[in-house]
VOFIKOL-11575 format. One record per atom (N, C-alpha, C, CB): residue number from 1; residue in three letters; atom name; x, y, z. Coordinates in steps of 0.001 Angstrom, whole numbers. Glycine has a CB too. Layout:
residues N
+-----+---------+-------+---------+---------+---------+
! num ! residuo ! atomo !    east !   north !      up !
+-----+---------+-------+---------+---------+---------+
! NUM !     ALA !    CA !       X !       Y !       Z !
...
+-----+---------+-------+---------+---------+---------+
***
This chain:
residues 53
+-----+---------+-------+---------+---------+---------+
! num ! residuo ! atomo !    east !   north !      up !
+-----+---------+-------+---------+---------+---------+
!   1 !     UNK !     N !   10115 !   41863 !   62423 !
!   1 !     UNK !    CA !    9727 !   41157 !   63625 !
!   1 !     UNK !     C !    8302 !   41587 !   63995 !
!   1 !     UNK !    CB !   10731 !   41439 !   64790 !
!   2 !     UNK !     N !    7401 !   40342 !   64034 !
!   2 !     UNK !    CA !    6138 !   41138 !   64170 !
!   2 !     UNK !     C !    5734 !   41334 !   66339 !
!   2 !     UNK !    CB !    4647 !   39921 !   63031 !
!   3 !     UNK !     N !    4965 !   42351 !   66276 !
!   3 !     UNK !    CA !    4553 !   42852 !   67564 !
!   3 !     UNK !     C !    4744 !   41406 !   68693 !
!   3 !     UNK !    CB !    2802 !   43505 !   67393 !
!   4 !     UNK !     N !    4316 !   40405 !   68340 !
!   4 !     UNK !    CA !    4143 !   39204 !   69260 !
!   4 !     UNK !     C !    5979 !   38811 !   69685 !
!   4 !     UNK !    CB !    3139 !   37707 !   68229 !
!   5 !     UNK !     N !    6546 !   38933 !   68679 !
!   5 !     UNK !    CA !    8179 !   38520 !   68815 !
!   5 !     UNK !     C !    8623 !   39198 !   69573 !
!   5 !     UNK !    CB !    9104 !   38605 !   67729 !
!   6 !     UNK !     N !    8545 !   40967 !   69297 !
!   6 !     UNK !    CA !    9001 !   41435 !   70014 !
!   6 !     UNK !     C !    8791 !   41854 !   71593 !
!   6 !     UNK !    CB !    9118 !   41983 !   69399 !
!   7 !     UNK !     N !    7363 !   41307 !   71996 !
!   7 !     UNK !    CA !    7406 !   41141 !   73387 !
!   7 !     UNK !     C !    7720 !   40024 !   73884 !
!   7 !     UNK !    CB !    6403 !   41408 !   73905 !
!   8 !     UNK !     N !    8087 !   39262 !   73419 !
!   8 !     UNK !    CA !    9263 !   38375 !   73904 !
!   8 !     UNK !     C !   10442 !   37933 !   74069 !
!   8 !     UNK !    CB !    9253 !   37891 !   73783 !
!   9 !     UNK !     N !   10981 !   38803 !   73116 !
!   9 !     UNK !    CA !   12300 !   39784 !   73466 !
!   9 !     UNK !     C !   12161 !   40659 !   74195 !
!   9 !     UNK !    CB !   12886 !   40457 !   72517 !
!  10 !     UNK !     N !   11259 !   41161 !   74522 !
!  10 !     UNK !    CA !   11473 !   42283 !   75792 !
!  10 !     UNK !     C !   11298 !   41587 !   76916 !
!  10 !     UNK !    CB !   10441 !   43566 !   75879 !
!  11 !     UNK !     N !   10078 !   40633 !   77095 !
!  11 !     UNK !    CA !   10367 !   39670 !   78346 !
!  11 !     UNK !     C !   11515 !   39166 !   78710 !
!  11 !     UNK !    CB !    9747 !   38619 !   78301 !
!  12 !     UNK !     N !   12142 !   38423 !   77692 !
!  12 !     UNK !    CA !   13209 !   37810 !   77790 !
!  12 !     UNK !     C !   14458 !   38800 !   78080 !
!  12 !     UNK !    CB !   13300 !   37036 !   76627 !
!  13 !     UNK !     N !   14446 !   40314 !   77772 !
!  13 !     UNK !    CA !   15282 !   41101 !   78526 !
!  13 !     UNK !     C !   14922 !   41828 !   80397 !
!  13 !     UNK !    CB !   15413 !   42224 !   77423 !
!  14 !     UNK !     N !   13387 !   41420 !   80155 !
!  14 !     UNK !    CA !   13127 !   42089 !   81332 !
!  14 !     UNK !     C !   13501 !   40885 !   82547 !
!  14 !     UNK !    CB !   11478 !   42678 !   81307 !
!  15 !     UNK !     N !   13211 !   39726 !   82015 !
!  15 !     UNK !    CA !   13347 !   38399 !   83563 !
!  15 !     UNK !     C !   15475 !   38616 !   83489 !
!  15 !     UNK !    CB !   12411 !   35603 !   82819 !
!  16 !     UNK !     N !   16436 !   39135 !   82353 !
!  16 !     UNK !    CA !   17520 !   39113 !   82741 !
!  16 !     UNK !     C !   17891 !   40748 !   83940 !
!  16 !     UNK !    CB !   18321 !   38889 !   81275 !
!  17 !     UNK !     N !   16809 !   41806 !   83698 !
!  17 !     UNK !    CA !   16956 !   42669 !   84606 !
!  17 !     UNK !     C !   16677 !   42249 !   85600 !
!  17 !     UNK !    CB !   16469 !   43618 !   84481 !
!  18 !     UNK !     N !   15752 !   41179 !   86145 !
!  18 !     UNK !    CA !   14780 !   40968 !   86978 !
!  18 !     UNK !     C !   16220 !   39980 !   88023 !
!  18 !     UNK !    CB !   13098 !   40091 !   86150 !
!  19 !     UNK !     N !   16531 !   39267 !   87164 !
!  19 !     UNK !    CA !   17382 !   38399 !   87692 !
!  19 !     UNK !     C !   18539 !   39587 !   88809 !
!  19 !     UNK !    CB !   18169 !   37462 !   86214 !
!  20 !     UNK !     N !   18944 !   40459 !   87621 !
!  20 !     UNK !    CA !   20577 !   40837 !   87403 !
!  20 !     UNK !     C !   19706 !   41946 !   89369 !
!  20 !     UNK !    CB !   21402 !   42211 !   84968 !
!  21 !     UNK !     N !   18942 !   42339 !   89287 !
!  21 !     UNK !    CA !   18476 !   43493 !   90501 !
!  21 !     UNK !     C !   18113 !   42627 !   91803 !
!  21 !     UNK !    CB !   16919 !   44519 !   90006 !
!  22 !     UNK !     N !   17562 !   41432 !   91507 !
!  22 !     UNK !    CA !   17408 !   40918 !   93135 !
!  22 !     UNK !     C !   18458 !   40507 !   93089 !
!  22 !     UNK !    CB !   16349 !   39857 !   93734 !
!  23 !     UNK !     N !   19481 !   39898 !   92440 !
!  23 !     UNK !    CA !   20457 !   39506 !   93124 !
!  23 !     UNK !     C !   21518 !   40917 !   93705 !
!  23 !     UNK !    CB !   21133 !   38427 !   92154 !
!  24 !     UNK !     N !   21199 !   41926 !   93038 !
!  24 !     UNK !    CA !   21816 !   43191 !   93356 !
!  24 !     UNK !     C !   20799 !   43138 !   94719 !
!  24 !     UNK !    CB !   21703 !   44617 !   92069 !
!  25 !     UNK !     N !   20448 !   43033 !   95095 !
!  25 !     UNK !    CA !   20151 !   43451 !   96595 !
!  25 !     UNK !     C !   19496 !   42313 !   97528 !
!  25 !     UNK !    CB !   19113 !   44715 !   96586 !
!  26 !     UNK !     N !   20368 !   41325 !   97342 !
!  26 !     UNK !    CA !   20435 !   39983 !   97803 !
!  26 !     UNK !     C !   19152 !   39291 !   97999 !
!  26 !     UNK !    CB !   21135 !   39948 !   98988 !
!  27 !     UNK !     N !   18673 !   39085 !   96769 !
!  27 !     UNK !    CA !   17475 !   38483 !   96655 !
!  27 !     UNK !     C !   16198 !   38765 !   97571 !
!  27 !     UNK !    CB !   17786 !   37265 !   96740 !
!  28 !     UNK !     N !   16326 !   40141 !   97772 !
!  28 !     UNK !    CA !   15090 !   40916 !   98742 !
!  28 !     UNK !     C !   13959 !   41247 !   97994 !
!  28 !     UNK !    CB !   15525 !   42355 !   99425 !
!  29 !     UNK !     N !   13224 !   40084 !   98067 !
!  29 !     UNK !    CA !   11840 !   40152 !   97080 !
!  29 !     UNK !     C !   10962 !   41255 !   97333 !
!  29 !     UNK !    CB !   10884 !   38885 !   97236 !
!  30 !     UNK !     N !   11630 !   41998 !   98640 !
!  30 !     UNK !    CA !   10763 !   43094 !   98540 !
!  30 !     UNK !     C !   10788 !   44574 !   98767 !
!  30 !     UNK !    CB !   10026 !   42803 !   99125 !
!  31 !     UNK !     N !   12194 !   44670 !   98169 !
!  31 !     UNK !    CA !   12781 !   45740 !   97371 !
!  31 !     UNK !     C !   11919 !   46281 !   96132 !
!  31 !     UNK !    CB !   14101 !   45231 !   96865 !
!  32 !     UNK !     N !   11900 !   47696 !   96729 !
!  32 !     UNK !    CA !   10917 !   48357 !   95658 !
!  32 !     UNK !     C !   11163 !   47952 !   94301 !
!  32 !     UNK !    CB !   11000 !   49883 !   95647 !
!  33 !     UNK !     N !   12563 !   48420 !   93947 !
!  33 !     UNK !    CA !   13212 !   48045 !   92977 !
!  33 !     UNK !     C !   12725 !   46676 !   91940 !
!  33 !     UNK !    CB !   14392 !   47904 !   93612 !
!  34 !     UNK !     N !   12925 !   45364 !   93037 !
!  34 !     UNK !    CA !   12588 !   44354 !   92168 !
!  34 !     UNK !     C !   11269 !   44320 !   92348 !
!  34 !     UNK !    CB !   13234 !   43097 !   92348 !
!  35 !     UNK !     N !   10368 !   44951 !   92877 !
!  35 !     UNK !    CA !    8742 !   44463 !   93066 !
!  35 !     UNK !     C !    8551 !   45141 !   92068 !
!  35 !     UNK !    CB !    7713 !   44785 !   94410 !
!  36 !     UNK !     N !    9060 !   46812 !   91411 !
!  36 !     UNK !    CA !    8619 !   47083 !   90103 !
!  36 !     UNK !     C !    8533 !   46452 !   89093 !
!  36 !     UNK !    CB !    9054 !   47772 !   89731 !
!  37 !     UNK !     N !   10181 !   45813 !   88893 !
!  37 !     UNK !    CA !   10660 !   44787 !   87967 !
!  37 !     UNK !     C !    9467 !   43976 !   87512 !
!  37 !     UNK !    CB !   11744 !   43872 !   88626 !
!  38 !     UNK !     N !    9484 !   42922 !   88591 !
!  38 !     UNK !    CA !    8821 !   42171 !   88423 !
!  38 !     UNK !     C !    7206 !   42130 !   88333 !
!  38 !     UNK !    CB !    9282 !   41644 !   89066 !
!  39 !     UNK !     N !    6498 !   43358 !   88662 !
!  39 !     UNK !    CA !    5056 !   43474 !   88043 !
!  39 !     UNK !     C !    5233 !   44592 !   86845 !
!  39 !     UNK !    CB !    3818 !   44004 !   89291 !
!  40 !     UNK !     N !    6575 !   45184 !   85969 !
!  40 !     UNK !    CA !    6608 !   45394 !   84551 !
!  40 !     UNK !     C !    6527 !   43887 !   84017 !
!  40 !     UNK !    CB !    7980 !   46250 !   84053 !
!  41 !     UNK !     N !    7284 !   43057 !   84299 !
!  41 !     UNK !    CA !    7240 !   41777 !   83615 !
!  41 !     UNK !     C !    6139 !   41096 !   83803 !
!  41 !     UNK !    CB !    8223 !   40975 !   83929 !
!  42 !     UNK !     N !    4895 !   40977 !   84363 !
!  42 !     UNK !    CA !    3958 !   40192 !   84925 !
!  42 !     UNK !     C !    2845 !   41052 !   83806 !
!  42 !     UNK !    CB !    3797 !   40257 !   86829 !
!  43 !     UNK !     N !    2982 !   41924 !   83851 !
!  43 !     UNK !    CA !    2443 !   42913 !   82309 !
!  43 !     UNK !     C !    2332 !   42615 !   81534 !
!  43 !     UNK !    CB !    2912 !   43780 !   81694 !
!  44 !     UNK !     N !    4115 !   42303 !   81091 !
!  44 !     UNK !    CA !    4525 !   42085 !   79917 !
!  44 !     UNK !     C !    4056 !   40545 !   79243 !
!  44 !     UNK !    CB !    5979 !   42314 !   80041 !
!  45 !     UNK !     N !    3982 !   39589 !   80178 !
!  45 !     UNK !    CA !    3498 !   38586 !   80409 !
!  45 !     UNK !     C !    2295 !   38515 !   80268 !
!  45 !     UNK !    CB !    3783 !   38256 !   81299 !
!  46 !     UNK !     N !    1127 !   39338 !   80493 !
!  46 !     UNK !    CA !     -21 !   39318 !   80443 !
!  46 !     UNK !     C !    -882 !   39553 !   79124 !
!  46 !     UNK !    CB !    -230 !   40037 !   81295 !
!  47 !     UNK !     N !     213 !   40533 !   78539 !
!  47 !     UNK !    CA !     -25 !   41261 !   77128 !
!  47 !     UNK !     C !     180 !   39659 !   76148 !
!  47 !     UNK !    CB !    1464 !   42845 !   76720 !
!  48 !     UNK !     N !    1045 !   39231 !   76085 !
!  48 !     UNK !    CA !    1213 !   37968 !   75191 !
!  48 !     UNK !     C !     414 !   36832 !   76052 !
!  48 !     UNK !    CB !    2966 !   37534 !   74918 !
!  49 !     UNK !     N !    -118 !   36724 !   76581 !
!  49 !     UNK !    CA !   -1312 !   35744 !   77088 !
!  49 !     UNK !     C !   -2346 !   36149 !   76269 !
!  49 !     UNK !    CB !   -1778 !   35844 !   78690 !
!  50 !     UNK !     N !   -2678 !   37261 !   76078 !
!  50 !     UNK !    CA !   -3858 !   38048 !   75299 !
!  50 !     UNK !     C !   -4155 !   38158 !   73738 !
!  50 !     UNK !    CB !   -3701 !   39374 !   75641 !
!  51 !     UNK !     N !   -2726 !   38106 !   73799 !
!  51 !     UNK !    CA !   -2372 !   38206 !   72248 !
!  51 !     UNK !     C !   -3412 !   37619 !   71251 !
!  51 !     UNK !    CB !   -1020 !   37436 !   71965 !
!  52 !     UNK !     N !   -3782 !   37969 !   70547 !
!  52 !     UNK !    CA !   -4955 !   36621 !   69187 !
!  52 !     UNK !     C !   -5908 !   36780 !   69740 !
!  52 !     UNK !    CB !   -4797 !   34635 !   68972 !
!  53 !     UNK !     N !   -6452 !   37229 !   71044 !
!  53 !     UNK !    CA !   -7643 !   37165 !   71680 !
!  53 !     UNK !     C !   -9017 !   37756 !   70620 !
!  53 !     UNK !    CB !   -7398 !   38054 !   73076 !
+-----+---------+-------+---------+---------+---------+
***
């Protein structure tokens, strides 16, 4: 699996954490918790925007 695949398997595991934690704390967007979440994934996201650059 080359480097590009596998950050999209990790995205694609991180938006199911992302999901599975705000709804663990009733969709409180601003729970530390999911604000981490979700700017690891905005990262992760950023890195494969870049990709080939």
């Amino acid at each position: 699996m080359s480097h590009y695949n596998g950050l999209h398997v990790e995205i694609d595991q991180m938006k199911k954490l992302l999901e599975h934690t705000a709804k663990e704390y009733m969709y409180n967007f601003r729970h530390p918790q999911v604000v981490e979440i979700s700017q690891q994934l905005d990262r992760l996201i950023v890195k494969v925007m870049g990709y080939g650059r």
